[in-house]
C-alpha positions in Angstrom: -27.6 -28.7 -4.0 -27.6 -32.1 -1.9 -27.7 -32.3 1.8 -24.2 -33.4 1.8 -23.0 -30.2 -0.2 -25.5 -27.8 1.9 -24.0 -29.2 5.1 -19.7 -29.2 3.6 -21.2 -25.2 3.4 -22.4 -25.3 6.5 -18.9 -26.4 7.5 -17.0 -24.2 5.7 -18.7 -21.2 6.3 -18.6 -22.3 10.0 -14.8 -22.5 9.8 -14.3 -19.2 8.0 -16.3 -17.3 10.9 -14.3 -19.3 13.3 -11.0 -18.1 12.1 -12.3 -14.8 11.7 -12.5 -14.8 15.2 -9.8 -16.2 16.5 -7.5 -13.6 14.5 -9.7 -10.8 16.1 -9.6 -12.4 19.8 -13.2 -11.6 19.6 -15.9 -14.2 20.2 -19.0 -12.3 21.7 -21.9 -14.4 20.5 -20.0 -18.0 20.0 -20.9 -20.3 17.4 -24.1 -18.9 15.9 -22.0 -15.6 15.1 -19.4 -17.6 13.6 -21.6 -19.1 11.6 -23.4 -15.3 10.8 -19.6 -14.1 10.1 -19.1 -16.8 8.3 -21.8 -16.9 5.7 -21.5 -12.8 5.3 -17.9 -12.9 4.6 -18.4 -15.5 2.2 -20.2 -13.2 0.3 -18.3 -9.9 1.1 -14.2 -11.4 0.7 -14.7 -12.7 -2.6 -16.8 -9.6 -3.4 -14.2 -7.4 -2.3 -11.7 -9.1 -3.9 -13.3 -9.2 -7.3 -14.5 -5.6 -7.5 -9.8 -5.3 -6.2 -9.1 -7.9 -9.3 -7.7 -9.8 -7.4 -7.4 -13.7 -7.4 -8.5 -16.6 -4.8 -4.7 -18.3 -4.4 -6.8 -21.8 -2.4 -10.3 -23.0 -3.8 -11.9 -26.0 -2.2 -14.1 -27.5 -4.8 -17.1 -29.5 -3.2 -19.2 -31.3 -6.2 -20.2 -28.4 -8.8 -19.5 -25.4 -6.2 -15.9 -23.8 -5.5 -15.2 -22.1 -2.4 -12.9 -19.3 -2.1 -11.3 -20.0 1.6 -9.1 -17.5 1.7 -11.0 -14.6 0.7 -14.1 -15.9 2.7 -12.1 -15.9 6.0 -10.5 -12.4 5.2 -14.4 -11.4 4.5 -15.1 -12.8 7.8 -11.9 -11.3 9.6 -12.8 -7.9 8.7 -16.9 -8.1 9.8 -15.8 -9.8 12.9 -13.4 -6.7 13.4 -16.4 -4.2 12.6 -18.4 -5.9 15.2 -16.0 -5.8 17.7 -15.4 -1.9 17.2 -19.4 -1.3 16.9 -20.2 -3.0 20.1 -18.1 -2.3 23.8 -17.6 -4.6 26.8 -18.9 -3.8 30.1 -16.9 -3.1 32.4 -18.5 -4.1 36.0 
């Protein structure tokens, strides 16, 4: 993988965790856990959605590696959600 490729992943997985929160309304922890979301649900939505059968409708191919986009932000979506539940807001 080149440095161009590792940083378009960088990118993507960036923009996946970013959506994930932004559908939530949830941003404790600002970039760097958009960037955590991000590169967890790129691993869990397509994951999830193999082990469901069911298909990626939007791939973005970068050089020799596809990205499901869909499926990554869904992954994202739902950890963002499960972080939200697991940690409260103070209330001062």
């Amino acid at each position: 993988m080149s440095l161009i490729e590792f940083g378009l992943t960088v990118l993507v997985a960036a923009v996946c965790g970013l959506l994930g929160q932004f559908l939530t309304g949830y941003s404790r922890g600002g970039c760097p856990m958009a960037f955590l979301a991000g590169f967890a649900g790129a691993f869990a939505g397509p994951w999830a959605a193999a082990r469901l059968e069911w298909q990626e409708p939007f791939i973005l191919p970068v050089g020799p590696v596809e990205y499901p986009l869909i499926t990554s932000a869904a992954g994202a979506l739902v950890l963002v959600v499960l972080a939200n539940l697991a940690t409260r807001k103070r209330k001062f």
